[in-house]
C-alpha positions, 0 to 999 in steps of 0.5 A: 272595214278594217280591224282598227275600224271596227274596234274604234266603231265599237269603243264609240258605241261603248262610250255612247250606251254609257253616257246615255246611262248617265244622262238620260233618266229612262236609262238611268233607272234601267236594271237587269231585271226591267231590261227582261223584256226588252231583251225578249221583245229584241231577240224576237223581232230578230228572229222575225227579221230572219224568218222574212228574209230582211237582210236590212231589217236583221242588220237594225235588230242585230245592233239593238242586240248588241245594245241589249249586251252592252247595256247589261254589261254597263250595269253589271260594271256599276255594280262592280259584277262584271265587266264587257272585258269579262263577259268577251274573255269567258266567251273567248275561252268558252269558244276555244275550249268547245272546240278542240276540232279546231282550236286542237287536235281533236278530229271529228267526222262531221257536224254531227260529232261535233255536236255530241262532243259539246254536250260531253264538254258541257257535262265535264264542265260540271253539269250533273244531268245530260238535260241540263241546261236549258233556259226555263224560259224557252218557248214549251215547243223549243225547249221540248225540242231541245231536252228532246235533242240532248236525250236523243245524244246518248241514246234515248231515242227510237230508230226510226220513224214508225214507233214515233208516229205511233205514240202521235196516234197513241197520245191522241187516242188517249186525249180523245177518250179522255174528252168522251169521259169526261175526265177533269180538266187537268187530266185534259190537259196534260193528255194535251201535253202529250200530244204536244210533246210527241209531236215535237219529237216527230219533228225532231226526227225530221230535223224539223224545228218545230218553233219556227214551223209554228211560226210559219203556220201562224204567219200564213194564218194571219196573212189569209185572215187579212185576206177575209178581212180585206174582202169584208173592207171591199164589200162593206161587210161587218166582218162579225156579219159574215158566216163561217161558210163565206169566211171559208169560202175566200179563205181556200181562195186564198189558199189555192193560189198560195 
């Protein structure tokens, strides 16, 4: 497809979302603030489309995306805020601007360099903290990860992987010793958080995106839960009738041919 192509494709789809702003009375009473959700909800069934490897599944949910960009942009027009021109102009000049490696003379050794000078620009773009700038929003284990990362970038980081397991096995002896005590239970918590938090930096250490390695594990328990589910269907079985011995019994069934 060529650019002329993509450029009319795009102008129609434009031109598409703005009559359905006009004509249809759900979008119409649509706001920045009531498409939240469905933003969240999109970029999450994107992510599931990657995480399955559904190339046709990720290419539907990267328009319902790109659907999410426009809307907004349509409303922040009517609202004279800003336009879909503006929002392309300053991610244009955003683009350029983060990488001088490319769009100047800057030379860098690797991906690695990279990322350390784009936190150097963000900060010169007038952000007062090197952790700034992470969406209150984020999922804990993500945006854990990600102030994590950044404070790594100017040195606040162990060298290697001994001391990190260590403070794992410390955080857990004091979650322990909280729970023998009898401590309160907000006390248990943020021992909990701890533990948590520490185990997202052991993570980080091994390049490991502790998001998508919860997500993995979550989607293999659902898929061995359906198994049990699946065997209590076959037999006739009231799933609440079986004991945790027999539920553990198909479950390292399961688990053993995996």
């Amino acid at each position: 497809m060529n650019k002329d192509t993509v450029l009319k494709e795009f102008e129609e789809f434009v031109n598409i979302v703005k009559r359905l702003r006009k004509e249809c009375p759900w979008d119409k009473i649509q706001t920045h603030l009531s498409l939240r959700r469905c933003l969240l909800e999109e970029t999450y069934e994107t992510l599931e489309a990657i995480d399955n490897g559904d190339m046709n599944e990720l290419k539907k949910e990267l328009g319902d995306l790109l659907l999410q960009v426009v809307f907004h942009a349509n409303i922040g027009e009517e609202e004279k805020n800003f336009t879909l021109k503006e929002i392309i102009e300053l991610e244009t000049k955003k683009l350029i601007d983060r990488h001088p490696h490319v769009f100047g003379d800057l030379k860098v050794s690797g991906h690695e360099e990279v990322k350390k000078n784009w936190e150097k620009l963000k900060k010169n773009e007038g952000r007062k903290s090197v952790i700034d700038g992470i969406p209150e929003q984020l999922p804990a284990l993500l945006k854990a990860f990600r102030i994590q990362e950044k404070a790594s970038k100017v040195g606040f980081d162990w060298k290697d992987e001994e001391p990190v397991f260590d403070k794992i096995l410390e955080e857990i002896n004091e979650l322990k010793s909280n729970i023998e005590n009898g401590a309160p239970h907000e006390d248990t918590e943020t021992e909990l958080g701890d533990v948590l938090f520490s185990l997202v930096n052991f993570a980080r250490f091994h390049k490991i995106n502790p998001e998508d390695a919860l997500r993995k594990t979550i989607k293999k328990f659902k898929d061995r839960f359906h198994k049990i589910e699946d065997h209590a269907r076959q037999n006739s079985i009231e799933l609440e009738n079986m004991t945790l011995e027999e539920m553990d019994e198909i479950w390292n069934k399961v688990k053993n041919t995996n």
